[in-house]
C-alpha positions as CSV (number, residue, x, y, z in Angstrom):
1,X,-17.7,5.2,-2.7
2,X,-15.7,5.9,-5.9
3,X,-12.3,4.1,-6.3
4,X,-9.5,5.9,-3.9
5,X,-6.1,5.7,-3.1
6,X,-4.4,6.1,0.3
7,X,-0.7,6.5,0.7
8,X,0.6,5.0,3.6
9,X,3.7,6.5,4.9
10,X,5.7,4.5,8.1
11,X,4.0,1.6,7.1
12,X,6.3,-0.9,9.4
13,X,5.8,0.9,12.4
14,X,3.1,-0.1,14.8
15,X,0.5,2.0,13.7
16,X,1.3,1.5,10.0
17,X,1.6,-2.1,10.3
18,X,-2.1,-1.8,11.8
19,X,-2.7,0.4,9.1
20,X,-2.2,-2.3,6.2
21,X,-4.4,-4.6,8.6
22,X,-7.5,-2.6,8.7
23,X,-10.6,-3.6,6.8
24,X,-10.6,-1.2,4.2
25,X,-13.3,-0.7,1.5
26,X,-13.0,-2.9,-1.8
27,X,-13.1,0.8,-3.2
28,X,-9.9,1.8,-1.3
29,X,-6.4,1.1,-2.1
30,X,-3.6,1.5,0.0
31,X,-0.4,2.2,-0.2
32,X,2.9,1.0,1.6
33,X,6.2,2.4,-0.3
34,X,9.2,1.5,2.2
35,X,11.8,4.2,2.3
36,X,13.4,3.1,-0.3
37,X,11.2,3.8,-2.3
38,X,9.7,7.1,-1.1
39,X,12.4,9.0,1.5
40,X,10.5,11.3,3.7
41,X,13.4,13.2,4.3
42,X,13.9,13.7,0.7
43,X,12.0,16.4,-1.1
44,X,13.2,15.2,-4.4
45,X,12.4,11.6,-3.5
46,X,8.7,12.5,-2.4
47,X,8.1,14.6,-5.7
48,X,9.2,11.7,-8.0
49,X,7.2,9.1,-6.2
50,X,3.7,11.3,-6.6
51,X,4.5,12.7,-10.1
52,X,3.2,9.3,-11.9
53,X,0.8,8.9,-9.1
54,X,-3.0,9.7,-8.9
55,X,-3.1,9.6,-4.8
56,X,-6.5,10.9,-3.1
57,X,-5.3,11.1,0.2
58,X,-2.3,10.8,2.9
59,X,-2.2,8.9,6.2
60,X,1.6,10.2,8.0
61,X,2.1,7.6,10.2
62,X,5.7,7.8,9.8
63,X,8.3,9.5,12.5
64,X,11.6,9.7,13.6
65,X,10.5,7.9,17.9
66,X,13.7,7.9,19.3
67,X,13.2,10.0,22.4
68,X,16.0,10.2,23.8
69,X,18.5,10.0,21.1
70,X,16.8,13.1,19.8
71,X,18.6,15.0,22.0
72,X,21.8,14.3,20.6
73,X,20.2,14.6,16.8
74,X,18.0,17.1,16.2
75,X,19.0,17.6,12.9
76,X,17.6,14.1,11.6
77,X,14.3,14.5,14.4
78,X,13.2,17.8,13.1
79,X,14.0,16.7,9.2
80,X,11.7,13.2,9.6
81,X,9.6,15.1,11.7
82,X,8.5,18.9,10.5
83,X,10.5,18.8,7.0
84,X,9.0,15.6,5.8
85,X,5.4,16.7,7.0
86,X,5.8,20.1,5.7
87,X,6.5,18.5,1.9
88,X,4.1,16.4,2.1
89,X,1.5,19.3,2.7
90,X,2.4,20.9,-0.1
91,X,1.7,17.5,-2.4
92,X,-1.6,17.6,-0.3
93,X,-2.9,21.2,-0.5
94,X,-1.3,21.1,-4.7
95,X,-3.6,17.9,-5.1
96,X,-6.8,19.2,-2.7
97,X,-6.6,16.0,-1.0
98,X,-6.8,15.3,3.0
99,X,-3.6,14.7,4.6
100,X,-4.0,13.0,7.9
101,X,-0.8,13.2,10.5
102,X,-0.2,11.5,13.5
103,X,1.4,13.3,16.2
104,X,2.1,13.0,20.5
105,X,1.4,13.9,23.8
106,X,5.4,15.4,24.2
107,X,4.0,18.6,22.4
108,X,2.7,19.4,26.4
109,X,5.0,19.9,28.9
110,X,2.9,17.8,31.1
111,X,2.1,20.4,34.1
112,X,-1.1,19.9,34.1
113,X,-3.8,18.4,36.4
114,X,-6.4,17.0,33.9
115,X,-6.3,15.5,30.6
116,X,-5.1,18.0,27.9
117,X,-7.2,19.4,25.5
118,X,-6.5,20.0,21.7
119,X,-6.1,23.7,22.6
120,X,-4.1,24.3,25.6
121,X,-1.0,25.6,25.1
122,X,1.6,23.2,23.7
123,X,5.2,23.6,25.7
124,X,7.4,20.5,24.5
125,X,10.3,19.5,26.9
126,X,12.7,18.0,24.6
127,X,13.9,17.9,20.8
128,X,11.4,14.9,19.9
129,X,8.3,16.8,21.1
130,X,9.9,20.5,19.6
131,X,10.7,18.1,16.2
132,X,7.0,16.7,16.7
133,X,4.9,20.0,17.1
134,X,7.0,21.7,14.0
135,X,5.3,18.9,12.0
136,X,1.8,20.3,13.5
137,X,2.5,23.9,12.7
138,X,4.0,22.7,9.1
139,X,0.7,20.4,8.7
140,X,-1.7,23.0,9.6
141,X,0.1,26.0,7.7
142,X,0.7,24.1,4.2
143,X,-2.9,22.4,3.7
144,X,-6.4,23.4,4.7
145,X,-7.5,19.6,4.7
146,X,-5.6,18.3,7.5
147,X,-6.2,16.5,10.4
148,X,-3.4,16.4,13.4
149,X,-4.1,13.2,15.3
150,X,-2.5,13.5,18.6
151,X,-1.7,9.9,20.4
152,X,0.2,8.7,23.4
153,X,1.7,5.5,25.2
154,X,1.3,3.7,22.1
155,X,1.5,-0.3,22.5
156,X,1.1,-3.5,19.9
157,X,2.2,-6.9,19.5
158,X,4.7,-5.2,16.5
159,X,7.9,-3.6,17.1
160,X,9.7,-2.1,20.6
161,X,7.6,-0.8,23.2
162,X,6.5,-0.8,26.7
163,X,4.7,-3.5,26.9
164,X,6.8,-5.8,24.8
165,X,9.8,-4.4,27.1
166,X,7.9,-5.5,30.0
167,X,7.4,-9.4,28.7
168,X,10.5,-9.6,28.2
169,X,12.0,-8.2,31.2
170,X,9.4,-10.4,33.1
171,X,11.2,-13.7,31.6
172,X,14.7,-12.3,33.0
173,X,14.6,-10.3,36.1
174,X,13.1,-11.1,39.1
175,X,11.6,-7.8,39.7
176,X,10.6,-5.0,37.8
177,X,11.1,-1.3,39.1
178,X,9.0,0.7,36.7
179,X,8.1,4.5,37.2
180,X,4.8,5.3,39.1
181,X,5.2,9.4,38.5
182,X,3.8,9.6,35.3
183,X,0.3,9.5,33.9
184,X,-1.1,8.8,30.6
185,X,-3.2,6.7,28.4
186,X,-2.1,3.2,27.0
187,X,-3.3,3.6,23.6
188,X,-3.3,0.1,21.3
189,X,-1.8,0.6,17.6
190,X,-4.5,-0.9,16.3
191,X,-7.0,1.3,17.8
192,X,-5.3,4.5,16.7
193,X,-5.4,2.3,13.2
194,X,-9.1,2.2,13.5
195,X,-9.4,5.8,14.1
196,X,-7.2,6.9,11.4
197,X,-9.0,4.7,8.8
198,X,-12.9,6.0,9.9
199,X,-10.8,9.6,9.3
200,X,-9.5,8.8,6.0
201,X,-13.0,7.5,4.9
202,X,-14.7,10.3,6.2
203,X,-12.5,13.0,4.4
204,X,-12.6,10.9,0.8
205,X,-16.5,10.8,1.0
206,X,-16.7,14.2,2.5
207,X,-14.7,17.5,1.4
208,X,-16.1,19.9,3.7
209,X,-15.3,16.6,6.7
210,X,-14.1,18.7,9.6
211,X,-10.3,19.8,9.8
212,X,-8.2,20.4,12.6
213,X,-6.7,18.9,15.3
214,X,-7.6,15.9,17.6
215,X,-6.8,13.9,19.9
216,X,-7.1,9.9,20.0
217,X,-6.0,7.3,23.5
218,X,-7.8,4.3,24.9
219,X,-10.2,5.0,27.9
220,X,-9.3,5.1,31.0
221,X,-5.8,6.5,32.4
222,X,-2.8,4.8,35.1
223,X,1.2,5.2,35.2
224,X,3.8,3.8,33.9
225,X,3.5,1.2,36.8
226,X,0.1,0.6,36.7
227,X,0.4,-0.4,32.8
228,X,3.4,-2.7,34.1
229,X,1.0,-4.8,37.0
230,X,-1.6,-4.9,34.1
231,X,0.7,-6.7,31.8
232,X,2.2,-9.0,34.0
233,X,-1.4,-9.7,35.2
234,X,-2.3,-10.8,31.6
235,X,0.7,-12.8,31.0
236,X,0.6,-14.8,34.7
237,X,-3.4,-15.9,33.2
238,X,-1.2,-17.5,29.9
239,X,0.7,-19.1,32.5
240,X,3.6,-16.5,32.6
241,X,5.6,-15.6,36.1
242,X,4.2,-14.0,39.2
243,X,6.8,-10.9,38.9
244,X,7.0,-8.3,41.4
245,X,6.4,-4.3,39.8
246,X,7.8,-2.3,42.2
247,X,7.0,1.6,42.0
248,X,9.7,4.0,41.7
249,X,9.7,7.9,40.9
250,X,11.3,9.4,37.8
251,X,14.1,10.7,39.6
252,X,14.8,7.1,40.1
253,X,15.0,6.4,36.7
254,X,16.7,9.1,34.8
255,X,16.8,9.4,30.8
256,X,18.5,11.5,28.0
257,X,15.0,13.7,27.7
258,X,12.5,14.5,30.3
259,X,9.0,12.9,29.9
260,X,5.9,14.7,30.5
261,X,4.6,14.0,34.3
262,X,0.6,14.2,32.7
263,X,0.4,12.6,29.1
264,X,-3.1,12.0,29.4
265,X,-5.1,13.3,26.7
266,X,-8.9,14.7,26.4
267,X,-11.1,12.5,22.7
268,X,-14.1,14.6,23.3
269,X,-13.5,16.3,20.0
270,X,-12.9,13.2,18.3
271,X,-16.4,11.6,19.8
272,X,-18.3,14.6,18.7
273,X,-17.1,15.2,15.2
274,X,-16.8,11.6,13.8
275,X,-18.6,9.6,16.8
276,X,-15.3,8.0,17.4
277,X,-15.6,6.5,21.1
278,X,-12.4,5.0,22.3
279,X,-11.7,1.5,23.8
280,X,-10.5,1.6,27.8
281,X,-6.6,0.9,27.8
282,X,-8.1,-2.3,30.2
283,X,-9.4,-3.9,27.7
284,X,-6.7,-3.7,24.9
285,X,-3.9,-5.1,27.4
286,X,-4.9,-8.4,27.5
287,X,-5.5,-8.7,23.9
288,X,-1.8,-7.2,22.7
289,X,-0.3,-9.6,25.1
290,X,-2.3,-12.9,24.0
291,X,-1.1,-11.8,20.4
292,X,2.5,-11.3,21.2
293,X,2.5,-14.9,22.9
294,X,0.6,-16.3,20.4
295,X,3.6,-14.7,17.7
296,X,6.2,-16.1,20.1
297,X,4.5,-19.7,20.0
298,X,4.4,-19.7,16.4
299,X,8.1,-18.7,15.6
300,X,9.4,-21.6,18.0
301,X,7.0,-24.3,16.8
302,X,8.4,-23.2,13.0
């Protein structure tokens, strides 16, 4: 392989951050510029960072998450989240290099009954999925090399999310009420990391690599619940407390945005074109858990 460059945009999320972890090529370099230094939500900031730059492709890991405080800022989601992608497609389809963009289940409205394909019709139910699926149709329409990875329920040992919400509330309450109405796939950061790197490789060897849009989960599907009695599970086997997960609905539960009722998504695509065969979201629990543990051990014997 000759000598490449990856930029790396969101590169302290939790896919980022498992971004910078993967075992890349000696060949490959990538790159992390923190906002700072390249603003996604600058045009003027993105074309000075690339102007003394010889990129050869572009993982968009980067995204303005905040579901519910979306609602109240649309401006700032759909600016992160379709005008930063949209600039960065032009840098892409100027340079003829692959720009690879991470998107989300909300793009579906959730209603219906089996795991959605890549194209079934897209209906988002709030700001951050509208924001979200602008960035696709900005992606798709300002480069020919693209890939739009869809993802969902996304879990690490880095940064806020469900499962790191759960630990913790597991150390404080003693119950937790968690939302058995909703069905997706818990998808590992470092997984969707994996994916996205055998991607980026395939497009920098390959020009004619197929385009398009895909989706990438773990294996395997459960609720919101189910996720909860799986983490719990994990921690009581480190020795953590036997906590009670007690299902509720979503009307129990209300939030700023409404959350799709079916997140579950369909990787056949992704297995055929690039022989990419997902992980079940079993197996990746008990290893995001042991790590966060292992994390928390090490800051209080420091």
């Amino acid at each position: 392989m000759a000598q490449s460059t990856i930029l790396i945009t969101g590169g302290t999320g939790q896919v980022g951050l498992e971004l910078l972890r993967q075992p890349w090529p000696a060949a490959v370099t990538v790159l992390a510029p923190d906002r700072a230094e390249l603003d996604l939500t600058s045009g003027d900031s993105i074309a000075a960072w690339f102007a003394d730059r010889q990129i050869d492709g572009i993982i968009n890991a980067a995204a303005y998450t905040a579901v519910d405080l979306a609602e109240d800022n649309a401006g700032p989601a759909f600016l992160a989240n379709a005008q930063g992608p949209a600039w960065l497609a032009d840098i892409a389809r100027e340079r003829d290099i692959p720009l690879l963009h991470v998107s989300t289940d909300y793009v579906f409205d959730g209603a219906l009954d089996r795991p959605y394909r890549e194209d079934d019709p897209v209906a988002p139910l709030g700001v951050y999925g509208a924001s979200k699926l602008a960035g696709e149709l900005a992606v798709r329409a300002g480069t020919p090399r693209h890939v739009v990875l869809r993802t969902a329920w996304v879990i690490s040992a880095w940064r806020s999310n469900f499962l790191k919400t759960m630990l913790r509330l597991a150390g404080e309450r003693p119950e937790l009420r968690v939302v058995a109405d909703q069905h997706g796939c818990p998808t590992g950061a470092r997984d969707i990391a994996g994916a996205l790197r055998t991607l980026a490789l395939a497009h920098l060897a390959d020009t004619s690599a197929p385009c398009g849009t895909y989706h990438f989960v773990n294996a395997g599907s459960t609720t919101w619940h189910g996720l909860a009695e799986a983490v719990i599970a994990a921690h009581r086997s480190h020795g953590g407390p036997a906590v009670p997960v007690v299902p509720i609905s979503s009307g129990d539960f209300p939030t700023r945005a409404r959350r799709p009722a079916n997140s579950r998504l369909d990787t056949a695509r992704l297995q055929r074109d690039f022989g990419i065969a997902p992980r079940s979201w079993q197996e990746i629990v008990p290893e995001i858990v042991g790590e966060v543990l292992a994390d928390q051990q090490a800051r209080t014997t420091t």
